[in-house]
C-alpha positions as CSV (number, residue, x, y, z in Angstrom):
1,X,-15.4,13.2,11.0
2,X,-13.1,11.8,8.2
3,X,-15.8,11.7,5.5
4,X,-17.3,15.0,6.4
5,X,-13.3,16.1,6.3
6,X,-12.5,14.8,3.1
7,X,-16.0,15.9,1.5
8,X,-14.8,19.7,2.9
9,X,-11.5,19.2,1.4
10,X,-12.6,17.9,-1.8
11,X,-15.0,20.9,-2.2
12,X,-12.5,23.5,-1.6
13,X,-10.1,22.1,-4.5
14,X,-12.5,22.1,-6.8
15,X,-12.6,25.4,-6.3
16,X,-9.7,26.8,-6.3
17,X,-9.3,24.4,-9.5
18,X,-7.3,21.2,-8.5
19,X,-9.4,18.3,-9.4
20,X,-11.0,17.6,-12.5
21,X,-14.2,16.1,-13.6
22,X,-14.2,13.8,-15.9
23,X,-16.6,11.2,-15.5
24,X,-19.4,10.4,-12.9
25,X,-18.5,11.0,-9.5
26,X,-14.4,11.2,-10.3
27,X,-12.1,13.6,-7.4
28,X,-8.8,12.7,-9.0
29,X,-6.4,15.4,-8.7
30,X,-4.3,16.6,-10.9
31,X,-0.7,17.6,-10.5
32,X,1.8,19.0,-12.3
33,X,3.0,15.2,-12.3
34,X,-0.1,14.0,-13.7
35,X,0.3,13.8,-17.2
36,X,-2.6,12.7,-19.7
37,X,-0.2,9.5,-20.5
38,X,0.8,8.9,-17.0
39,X,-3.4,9.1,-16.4
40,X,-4.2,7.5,-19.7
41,X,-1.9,4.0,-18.7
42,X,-3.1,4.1,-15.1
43,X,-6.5,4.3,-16.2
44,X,-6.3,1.0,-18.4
45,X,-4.9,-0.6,-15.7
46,X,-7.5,-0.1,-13.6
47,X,-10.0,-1.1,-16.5
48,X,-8.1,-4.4,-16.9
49,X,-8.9,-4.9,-13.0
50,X,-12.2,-4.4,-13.1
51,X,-12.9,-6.4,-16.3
52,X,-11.0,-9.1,-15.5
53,X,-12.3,-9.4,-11.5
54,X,-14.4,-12.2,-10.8
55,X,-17.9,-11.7,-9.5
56,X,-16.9,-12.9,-6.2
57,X,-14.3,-9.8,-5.7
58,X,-11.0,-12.1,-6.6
59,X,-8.7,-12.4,-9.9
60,X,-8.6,-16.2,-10.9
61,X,-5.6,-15.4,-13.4
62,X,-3.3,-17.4,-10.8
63,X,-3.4,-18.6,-7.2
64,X,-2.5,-15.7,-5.6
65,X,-5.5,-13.4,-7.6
66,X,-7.6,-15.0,-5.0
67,X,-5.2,-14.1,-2.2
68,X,-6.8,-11.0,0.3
69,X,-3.9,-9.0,0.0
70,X,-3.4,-8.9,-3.6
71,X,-7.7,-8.2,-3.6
72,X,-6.6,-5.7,-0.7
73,X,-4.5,-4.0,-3.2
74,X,-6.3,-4.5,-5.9
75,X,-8.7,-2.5,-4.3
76,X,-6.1,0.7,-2.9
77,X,-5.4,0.8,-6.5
78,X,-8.7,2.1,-7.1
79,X,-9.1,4.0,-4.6
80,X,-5.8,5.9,-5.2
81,X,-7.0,7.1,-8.7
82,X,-8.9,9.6,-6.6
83,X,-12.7,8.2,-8.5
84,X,-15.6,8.7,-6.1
85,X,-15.6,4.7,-4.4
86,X,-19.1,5.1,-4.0
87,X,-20.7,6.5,-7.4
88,X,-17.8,6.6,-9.3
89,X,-16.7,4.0,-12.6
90,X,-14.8,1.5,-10.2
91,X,-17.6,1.4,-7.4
92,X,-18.8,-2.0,-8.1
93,X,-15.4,-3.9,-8.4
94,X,-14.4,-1.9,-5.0
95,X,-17.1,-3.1,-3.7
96,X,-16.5,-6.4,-4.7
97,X,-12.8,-6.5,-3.7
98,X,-13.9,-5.2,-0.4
99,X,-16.8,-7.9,0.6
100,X,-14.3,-10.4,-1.4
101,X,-11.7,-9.2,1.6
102,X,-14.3,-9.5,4.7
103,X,-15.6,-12.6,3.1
104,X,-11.7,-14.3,3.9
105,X,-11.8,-12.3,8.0
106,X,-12.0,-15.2,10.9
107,X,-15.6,-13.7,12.4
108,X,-14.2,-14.7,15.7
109,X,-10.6,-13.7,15.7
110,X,-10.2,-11.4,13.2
111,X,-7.5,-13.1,11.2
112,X,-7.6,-12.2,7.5
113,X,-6.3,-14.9,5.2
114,X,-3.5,-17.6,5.6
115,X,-0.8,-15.7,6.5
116,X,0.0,-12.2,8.0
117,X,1.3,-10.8,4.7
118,X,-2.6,-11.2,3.5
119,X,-3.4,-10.0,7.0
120,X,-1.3,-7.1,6.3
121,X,-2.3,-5.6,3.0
122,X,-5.9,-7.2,3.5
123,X,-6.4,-4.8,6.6
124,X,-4.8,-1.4,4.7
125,X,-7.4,-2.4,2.1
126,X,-9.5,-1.9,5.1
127,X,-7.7,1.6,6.4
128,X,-7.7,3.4,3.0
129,X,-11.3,2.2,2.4
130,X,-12.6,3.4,5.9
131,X,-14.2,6.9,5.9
132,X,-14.7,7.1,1.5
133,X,-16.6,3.6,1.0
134,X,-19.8,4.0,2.5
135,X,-19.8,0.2,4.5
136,X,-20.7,0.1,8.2
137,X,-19.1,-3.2,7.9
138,X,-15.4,-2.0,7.7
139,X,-14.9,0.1,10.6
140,X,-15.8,-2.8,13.3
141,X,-13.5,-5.0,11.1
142,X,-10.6,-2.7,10.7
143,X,-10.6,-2.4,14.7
144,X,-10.6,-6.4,14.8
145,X,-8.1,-7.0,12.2
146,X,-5.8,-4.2,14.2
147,X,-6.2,-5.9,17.0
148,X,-4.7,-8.9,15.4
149,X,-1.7,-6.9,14.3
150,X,-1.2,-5.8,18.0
151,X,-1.9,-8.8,20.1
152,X,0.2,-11.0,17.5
153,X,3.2,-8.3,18.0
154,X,3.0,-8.7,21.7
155,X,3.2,-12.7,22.0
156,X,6.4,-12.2,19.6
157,X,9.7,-12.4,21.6
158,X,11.2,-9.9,18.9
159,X,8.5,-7.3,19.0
160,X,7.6,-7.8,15.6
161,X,5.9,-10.4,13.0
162,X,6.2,-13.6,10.5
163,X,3.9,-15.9,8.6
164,X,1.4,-16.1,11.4
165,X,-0.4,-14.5,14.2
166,X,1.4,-17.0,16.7
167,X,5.0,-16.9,14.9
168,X,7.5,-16.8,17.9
169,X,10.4,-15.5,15.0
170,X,9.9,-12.7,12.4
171,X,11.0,-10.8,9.4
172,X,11.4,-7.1,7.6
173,X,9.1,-8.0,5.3
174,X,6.2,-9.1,6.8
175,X,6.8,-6.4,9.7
176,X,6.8,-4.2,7.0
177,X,3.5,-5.0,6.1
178,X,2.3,-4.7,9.5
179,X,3.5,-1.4,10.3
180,X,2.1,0.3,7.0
181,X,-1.2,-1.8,7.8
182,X,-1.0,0.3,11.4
183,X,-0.2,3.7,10.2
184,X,-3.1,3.9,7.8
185,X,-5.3,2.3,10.5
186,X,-4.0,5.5,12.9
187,X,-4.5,8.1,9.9
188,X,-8.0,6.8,9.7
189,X,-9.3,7.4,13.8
190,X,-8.2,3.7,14.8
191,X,-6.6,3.6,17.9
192,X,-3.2,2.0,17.7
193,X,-1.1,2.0,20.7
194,X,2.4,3.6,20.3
195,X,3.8,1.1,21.7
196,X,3.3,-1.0,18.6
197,X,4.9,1.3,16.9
198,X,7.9,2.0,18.6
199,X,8.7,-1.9,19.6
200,X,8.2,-2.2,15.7
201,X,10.9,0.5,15.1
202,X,13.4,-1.2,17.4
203,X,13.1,-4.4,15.6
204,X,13.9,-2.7,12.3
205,X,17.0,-0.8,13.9
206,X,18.1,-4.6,14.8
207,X,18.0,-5.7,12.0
208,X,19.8,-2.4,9.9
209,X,23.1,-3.0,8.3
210,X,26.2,-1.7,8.8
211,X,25.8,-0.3,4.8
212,X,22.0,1.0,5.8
213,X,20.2,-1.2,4.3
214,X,17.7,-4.0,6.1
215,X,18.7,-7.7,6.5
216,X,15.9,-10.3,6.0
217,X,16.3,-11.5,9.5
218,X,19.2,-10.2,11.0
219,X,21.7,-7.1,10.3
220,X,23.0,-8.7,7.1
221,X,22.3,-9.1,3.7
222,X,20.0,-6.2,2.8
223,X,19.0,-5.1,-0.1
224,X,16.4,-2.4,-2.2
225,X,13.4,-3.8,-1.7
226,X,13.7,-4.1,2.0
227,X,15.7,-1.1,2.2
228,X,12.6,0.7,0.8
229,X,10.6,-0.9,3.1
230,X,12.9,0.5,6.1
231,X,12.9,3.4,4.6
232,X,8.8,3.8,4.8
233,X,8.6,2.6,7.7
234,X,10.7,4.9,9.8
235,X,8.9,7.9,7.4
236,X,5.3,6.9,8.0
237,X,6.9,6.8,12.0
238,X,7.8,11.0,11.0
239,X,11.6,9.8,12.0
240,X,12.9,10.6,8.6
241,X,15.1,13.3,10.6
242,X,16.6,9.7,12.4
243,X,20.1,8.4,11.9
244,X,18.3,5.0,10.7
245,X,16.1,6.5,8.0
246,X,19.2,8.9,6.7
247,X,21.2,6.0,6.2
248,X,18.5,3.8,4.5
249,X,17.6,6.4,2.0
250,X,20.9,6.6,1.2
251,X,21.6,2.8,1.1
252,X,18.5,2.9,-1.5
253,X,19.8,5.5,-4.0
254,X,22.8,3.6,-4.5
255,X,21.2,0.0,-4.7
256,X,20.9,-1.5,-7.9
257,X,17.5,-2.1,-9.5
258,X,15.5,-5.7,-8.5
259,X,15.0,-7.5,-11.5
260,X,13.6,-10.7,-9.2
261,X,10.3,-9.6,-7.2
262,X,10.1,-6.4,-9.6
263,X,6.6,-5.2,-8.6
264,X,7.2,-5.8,-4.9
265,X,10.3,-3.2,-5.2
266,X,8.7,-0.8,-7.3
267,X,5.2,-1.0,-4.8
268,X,8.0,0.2,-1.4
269,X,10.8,2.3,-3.5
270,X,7.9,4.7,-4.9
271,X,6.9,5.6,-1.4
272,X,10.5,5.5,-0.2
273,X,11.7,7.6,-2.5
274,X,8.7,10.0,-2.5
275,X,9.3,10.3,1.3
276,X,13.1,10.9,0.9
277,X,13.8,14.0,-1.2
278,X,11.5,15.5,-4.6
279,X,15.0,15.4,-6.3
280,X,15.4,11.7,-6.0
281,X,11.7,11.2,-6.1
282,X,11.3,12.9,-9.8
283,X,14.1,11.0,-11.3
284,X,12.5,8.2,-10.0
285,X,9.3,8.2,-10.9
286,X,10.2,9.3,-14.8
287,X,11.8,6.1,-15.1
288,X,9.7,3.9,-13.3
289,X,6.9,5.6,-15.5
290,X,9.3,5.5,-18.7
291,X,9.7,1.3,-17.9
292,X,6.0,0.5,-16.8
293,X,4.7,2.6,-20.1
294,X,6.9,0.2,-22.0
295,X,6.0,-3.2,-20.4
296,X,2.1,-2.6,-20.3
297,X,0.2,-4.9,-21.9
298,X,-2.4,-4.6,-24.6
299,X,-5.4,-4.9,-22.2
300,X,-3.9,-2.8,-19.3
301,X,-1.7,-5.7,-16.8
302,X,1.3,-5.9,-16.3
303,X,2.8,-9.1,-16.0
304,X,4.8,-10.8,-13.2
305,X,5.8,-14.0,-11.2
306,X,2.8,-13.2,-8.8
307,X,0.2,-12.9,-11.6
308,X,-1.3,-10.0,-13.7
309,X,-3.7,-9.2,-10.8
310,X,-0.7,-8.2,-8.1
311,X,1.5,-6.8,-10.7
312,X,-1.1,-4.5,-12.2
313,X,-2.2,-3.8,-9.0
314,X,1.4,-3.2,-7.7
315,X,2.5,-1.6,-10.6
316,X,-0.3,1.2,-10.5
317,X,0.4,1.6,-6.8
318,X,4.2,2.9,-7.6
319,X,2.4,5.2,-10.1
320,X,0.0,6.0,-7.3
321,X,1.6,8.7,-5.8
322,X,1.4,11.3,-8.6
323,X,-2.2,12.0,-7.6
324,X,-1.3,12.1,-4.0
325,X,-5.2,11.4,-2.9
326,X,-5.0,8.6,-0.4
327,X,-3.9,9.8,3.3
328,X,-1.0,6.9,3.5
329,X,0.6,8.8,0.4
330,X,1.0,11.9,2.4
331,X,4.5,13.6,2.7
């Protein structure tokens, strides 16, 4: 139903003009946000990706290229330039990246990776892929890596997650993660019990500061990057009307810029702000595009502590939302 959805929509903008057709099999839209620069940079981005991917489906530029979820978001990266997954110029590395992704899933429990921040972004890889990429593999793995999220949430004492499927603690971050991993999975005809969701909620409201923001563990010490988190959390949960998201969003516009973990901020602020008000969101997104247009390199990365592989990826993502194609990037 989702395919045959999106094929109906994708058909009807192009004719009333919205997409345009430049290149085998590409949907991309374009916005009045999408400028031939902005496309121009996010288009050698994803050339560096694909030239630079290893045959296997990973980046070998540092450890973490071979990590699922940086190959998980390597892969949404494509995906959200709006090019036909299945025909289209990026087909192949997708492709890769996505049997690259299953290639690292536990057959028998479903566990992605090492830890459940690859588990996370490995199984949005999955979400955003299911329904475009024509694989009969990833809907039966996208239940069982779900189901991993879920039954891991319920054996946690604060209704949330850390580093591993049986962590009795957890954390912002990698609930953060988890929840996003869950939405998509819902937006793409996965069942997801809501009360995942809403035990998830309650352990972010714990854990919201007195200034807004989002403490690491506790209500203390927050700052942007998780705030932005917070903030797309209870958005993606359609409580942006909530006391909690009003407050984060607000905690966010005033919170200085993360010069440590840059790539990680810029990845959850673009979707915070987009979620919080066009206002903030354009101011936003003219600098973040002013600052990545000045710090891209020759062949297309970005550089980072993580490796080019995440911070290309990461970096394009926070770009992402200008073509507004994927369903997670829905107001």
């Amino acid at each position: 139903m989702k395919r045959m959805l999106s094929a109906w929509l994708a058909c009807l903008l192009v004719g009333l003009g919205v997409y345009r057709a430049e290149g085998q099999g590409t949907l991309a839209q374009v916005g009045p946000e999408v400028s031939a620069e902005l496309d121009k940079m996010y288009v050698r981005g994803l050339q560096f990706l694909r030239q630079s991917q290893a045959p296997e489906g990973y980046w070998a530029d540092a450890q973490y290229g071979r990590e699922p979820a940086v190959v998980g978001l390597a892969v949404v990266s494509m995906l959200a330039h709006g090019d036909d997954p299945n025909s289209g110029p990026y087909n192949q590395a997708i492709k890769r990246g996505l049997n690259y992704v299953l290639s690292q899933m536990n057959k028998s429990t479903g566990y992605i990776g090492k830890s459940m921040y690859n588990h996370g972004f490995a199984t949005l890889s999955l979400a955003e892929a299911y329904g475009a990429v024509s694989d009969a593999r990833l809907g039966p793995a996208l239940e069982q890596a779900v189901k991993v999220i879920v039954s891991s949430q319920k054996k946690n004492p604060f209704g949330a997650w850390r580093y591993s499927p049986e962590s009795t603690d957890a954390d912002t971050t990698i609930s953060g993660a988890q929840m996003v991993a869950l939405f998509a999975a819902r937006n793409a005809g996965i069942g997801v019990p809501e009360e995942s969701i809403q035990n998830g909620l309650k352990y972010f409201l714990q854990c919201q500061t007195a200034e807004g923001g989002f403490g690491y563990t506790s209500n203390s010490g927050p700052n942007g990057a998780r705030a932005a988190i917070g903030c797309l959390v209870f958005a993606l949960a359609r409580e942006k009307n909530s006391a909690a998201f009003k407050s984060a969003f607000r905690y966010l516009q005033n919170a200085p810029s993360q010069n440590y973990y840059q790539q990680y901020y810029i990845y959850y602020a673009s979707q915070a702000f987009f979620h919080g008000a066009p206002d903030s969101w354009q101011a936003w997104n003219r600098k973040n595009i002013e600052t990545l247009a000045a710090s891209q390199e020759a062949d297309g990365s970005w550089g980072g502590q993580f490796g080019a592989a995440f911070s290309t990826s990461a970096s394009l993502l926070s770009m992402a939302l200008n073509y507004r194609y994927l369903p997670i990037y829905e107001r």
